[in-house]
C-alpha positions as CSV (number, residue, x, y, z in Angstrom):
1,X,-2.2,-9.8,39.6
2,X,-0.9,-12.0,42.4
3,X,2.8,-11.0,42.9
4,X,2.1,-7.3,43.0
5,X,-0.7,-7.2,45.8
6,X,-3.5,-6.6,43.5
7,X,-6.5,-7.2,45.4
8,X,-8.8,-9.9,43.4
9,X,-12.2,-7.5,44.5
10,X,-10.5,-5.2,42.3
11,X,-8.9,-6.9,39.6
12,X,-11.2,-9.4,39.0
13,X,-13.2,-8.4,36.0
14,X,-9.8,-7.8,34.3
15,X,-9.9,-10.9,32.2
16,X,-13.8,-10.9,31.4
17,X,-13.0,-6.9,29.9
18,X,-10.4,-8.2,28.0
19,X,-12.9,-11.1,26.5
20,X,-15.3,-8.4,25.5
21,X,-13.0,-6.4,24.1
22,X,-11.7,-9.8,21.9
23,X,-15.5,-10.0,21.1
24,X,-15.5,-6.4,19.8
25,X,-12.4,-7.0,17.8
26,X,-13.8,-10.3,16.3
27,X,-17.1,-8.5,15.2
28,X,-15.1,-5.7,13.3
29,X,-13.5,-8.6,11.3
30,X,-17.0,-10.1,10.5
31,X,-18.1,-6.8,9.4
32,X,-15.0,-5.2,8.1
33,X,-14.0,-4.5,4.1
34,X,-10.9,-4.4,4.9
35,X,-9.2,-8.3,4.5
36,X,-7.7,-7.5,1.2
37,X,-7.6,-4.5,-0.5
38,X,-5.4,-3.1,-3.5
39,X,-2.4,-1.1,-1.9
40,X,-1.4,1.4,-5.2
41,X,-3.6,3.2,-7.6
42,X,-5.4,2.5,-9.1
43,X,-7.4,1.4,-6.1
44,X,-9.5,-2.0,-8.4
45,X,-9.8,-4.6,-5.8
46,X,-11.6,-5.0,-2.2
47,X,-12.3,-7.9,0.1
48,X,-14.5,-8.9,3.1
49,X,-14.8,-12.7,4.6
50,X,-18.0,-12.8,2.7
51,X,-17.3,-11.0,-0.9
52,X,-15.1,-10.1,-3.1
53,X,-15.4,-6.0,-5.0
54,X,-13.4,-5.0,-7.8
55,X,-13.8,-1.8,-10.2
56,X,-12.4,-1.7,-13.6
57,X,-11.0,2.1,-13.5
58,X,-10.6,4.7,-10.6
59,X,-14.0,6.4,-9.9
60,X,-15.8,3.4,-11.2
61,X,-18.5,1.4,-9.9
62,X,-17.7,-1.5,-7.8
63,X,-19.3,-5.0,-8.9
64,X,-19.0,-7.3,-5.9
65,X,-19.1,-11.7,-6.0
66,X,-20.2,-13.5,-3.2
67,X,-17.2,-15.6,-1.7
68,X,-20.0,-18.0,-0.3
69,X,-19.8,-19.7,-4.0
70,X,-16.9,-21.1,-3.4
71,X,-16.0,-24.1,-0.9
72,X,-13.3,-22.4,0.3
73,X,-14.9,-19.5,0.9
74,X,-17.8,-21.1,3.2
75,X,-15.2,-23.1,5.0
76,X,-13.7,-20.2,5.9
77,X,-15.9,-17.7,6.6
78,X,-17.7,-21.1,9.4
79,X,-14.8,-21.6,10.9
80,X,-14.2,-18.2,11.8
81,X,-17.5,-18.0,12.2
82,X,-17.5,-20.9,14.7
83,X,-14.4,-19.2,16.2
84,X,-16.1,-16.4,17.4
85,X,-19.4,-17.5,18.7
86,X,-16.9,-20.2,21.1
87,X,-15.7,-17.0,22.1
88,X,-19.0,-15.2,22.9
89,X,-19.6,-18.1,25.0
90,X,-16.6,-17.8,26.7
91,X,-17.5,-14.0,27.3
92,X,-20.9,-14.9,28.7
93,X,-19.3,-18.0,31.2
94,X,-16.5,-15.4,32.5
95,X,-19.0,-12.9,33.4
96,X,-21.5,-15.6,35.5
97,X,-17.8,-17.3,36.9
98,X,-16.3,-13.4,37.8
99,X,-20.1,-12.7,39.3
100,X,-20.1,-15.4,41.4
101,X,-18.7,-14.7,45.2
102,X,-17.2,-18.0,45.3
103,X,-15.4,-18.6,42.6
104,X,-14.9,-21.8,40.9
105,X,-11.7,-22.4,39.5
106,X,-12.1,-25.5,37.7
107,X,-15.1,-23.9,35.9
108,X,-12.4,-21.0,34.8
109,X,-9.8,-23.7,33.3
110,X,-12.5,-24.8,31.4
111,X,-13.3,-21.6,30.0
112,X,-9.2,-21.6,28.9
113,X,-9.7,-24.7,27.5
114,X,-12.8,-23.6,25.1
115,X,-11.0,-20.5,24.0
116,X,-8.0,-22.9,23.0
117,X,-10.8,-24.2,20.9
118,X,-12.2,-21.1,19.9
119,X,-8.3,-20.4,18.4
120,X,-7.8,-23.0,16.7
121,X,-11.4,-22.3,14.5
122,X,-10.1,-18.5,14.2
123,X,-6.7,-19.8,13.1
124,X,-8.0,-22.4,10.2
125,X,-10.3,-19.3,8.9
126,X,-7.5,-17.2,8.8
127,X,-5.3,-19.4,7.1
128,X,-7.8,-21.0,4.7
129,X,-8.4,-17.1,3.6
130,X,-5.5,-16.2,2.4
131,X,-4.0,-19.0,0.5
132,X,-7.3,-20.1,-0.8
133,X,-8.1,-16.0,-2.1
134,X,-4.5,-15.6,-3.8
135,X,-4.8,-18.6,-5.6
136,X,-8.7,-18.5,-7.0
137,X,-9.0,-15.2,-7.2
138,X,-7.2,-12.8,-9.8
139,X,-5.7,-9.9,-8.6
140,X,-4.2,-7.3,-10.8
141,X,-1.8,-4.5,-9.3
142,X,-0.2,-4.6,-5.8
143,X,-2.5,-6.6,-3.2
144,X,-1.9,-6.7,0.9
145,X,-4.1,-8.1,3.6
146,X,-5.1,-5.2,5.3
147,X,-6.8,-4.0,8.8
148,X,-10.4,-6.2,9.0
149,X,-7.7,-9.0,8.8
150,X,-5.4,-7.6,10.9
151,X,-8.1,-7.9,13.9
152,X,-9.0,-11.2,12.9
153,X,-5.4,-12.4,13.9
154,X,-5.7,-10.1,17.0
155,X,-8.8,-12.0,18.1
156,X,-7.2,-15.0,17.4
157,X,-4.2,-14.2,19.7
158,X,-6.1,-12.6,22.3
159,X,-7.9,-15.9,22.6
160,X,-4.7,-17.9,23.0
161,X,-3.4,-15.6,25.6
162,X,-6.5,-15.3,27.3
163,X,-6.7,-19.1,27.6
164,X,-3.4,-19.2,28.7
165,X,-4.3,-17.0,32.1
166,X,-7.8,-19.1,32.2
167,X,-5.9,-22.2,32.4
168,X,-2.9,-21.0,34.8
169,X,-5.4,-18.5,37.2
170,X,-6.2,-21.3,39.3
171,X,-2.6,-22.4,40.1
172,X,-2.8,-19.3,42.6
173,X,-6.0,-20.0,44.0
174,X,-5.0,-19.5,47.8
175,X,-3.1,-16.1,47.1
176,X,-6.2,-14.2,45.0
177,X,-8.5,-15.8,47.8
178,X,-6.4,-14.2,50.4
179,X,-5.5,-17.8,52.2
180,X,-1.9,-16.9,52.2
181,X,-0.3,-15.3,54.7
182,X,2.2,-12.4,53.4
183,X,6.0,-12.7,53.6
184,X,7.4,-9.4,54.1
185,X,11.4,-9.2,53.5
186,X,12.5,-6.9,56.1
187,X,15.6,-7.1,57.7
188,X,16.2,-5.1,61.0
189,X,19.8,-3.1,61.0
């Protein structure tokens, strides 16, 4: 954004788009079937965060057990949980920091800091899922952790990166506020 001449009046609600779209992301994993499903027919097992569906023959009807029974379950599906609220706060402190004319920089390191947070809740509920799931749960046929999952992880690494260019955007302060006078690398013949 800096090195390329990218005016900040333009670019600046970048990072703040990106957060929403992270938010978007994390709500299709909350709301998504799609965390473990059966990969070959017959198609007899389906997963959310918050249930568990299996049918006993193709065609059949699916009969579906809460996850929230187990401790495992509820530990995962809070910390994820936990995860993503940090990060609809984060969403809702970029957009008053990015609305602001003056912009405070320490108050947008902070923001990296609490999606770091935010991460590491996504991370443990992703983890705990998995290993918890394979090993309670019996699966028959071929198994794979499928695309509800898949933006799970995405949210979880769009909140590391994003915390990453939180933390380092106010290391340029002086060059997105304009303070710096340009170096221009001509050379006359």
């Amino acid at each position: 954004m800096v090195k390329y001449g990218l005016d900040y009046t333009r670019c600046r609600w970048i990072l703040p788009l990106l957060l929403g779209i992270g938010v978007i992301f994390g709500i299709i994993a909350l709301a998504g079937r799609g965390w473990l499903e059966s990969q070959t027919l017959p198609y007899v097992h389906q997963a959310s965060l918050w249930e568990s569906c299996r049918r006993p023959q193709q065609g059949g009807e699916w009969n579906c057990e809460s996850l929230m029974g187990y401790a495992w379950g509820r530990a995962a599906a809070a910390t994820y949980l936990v995860g993503f609220i940090l990060l609809v706060i984060c969403f809702a402190l970029a957009i008053i920091a990015f609305a602001i004319d003056t912009l405070r920089f320490n108050f947008i390191r902070g923001i990296g800091g609490l999606l770091f947070v935010a991460a590491v809740f996504s991370i443990m509920g992703l983890v705990i899922y998995p290993v918890k799931f394979s090993t309670e749960i019996e699966m028959t046929g071929i198994n794979m952790f499928s695309w509800a999952y898949g933006f799970g992880w995405t949210t979880a690494i769009m909140e590391i990166c994003l915390g990453f260019f939180f933390c380092c955007l106010p290391n340029y302060e002086d060059q997105i506020l304009g303070n710096v006078k340009p170096t221009y690398f001509y050379s006359s013949p």
